[in-house]
N, C-alpha and C positions, 0 to 999 in steps of 0.2 A: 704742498708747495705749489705755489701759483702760476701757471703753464702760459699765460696771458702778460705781454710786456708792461702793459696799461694794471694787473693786476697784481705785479712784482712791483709796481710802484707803491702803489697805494698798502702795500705790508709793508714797506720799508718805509712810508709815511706814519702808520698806523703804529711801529716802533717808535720813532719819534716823540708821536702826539702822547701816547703811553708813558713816557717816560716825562716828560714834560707835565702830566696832570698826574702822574701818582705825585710829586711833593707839592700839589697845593692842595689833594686832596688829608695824606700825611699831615700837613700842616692844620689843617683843619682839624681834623681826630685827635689831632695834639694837646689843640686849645680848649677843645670838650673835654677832656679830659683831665685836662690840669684842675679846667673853674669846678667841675664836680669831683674831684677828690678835695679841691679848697672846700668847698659848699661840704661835704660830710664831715670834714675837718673841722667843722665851727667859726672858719676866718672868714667871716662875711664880708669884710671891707675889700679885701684883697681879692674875694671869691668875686664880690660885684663887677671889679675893673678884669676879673678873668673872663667872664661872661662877656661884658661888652666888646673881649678880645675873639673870644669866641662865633658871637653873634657874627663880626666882621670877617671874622674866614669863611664863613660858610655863607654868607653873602658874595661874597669874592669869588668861591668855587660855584656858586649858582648862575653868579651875574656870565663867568665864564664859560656854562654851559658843562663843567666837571661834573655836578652832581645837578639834577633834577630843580627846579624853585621849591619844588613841592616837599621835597627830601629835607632843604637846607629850612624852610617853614617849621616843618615837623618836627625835628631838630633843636631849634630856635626854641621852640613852644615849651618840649620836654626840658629845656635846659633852663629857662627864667619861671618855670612854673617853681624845680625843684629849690630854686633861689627865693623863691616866693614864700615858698613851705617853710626854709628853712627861716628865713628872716621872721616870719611870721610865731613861730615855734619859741624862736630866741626872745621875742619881746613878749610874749607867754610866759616864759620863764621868767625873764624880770620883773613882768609884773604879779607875778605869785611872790615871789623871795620878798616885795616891795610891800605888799599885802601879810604878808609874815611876820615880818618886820615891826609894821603899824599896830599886830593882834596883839603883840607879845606886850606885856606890861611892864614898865620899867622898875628896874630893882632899887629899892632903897634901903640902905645899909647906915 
């Protein structure tokens, strides 16, 4: 406990400020998490508008000095990679099925 008048302040600030950046940091964790369980889910379209929801907390918590630029970068990078992957993956698949499709010789009966 802080024996200094000047340093009873700044703990009862530092409560505060704590309390005030845990839900934009929450918020942020929130929307990572939502767009990457959409992304393993296979809902691309809704996964992409999760992301750019996502990208934007974690811009908000950097621009605010809550978490590091460097953190909410790094972040940023791992989360529209794994949407990269995945989109990428998906139009793979289609164009195999599409390719499948084309081999197969049509039946005449």
């Amino acid at each position: 406990m802080p024996q200094i008048k000047s340093a009873e302040k700044q703990a009862r600030a530092a409560v505060g400020r704590r309390l005030r950046n845990k839900s934009v940091q929450s918020q942020a964790k929130t929307d990572v998490t939502k767009a990457e369980k959409l992304i393993f889910s296979g809902e691309l379209e809704a996964a992409q508008k999760a992301v750019v929801a996502a990208v934007r907390s974690l811009d908000k918590a950097a621009e605010k000095g809550i978490i590091h630029a460097n953190n909410a970068s790094r972040r940023k990078s791992r989360l529209v990679r794994k949407l990269n992957e995945a989109q990428a993956l998906s139009s793979a698949k289609a164009e195999a099925e599409e390719a499948a499709k084309s081999e197969e010789p049509a039946k005449e009966e």
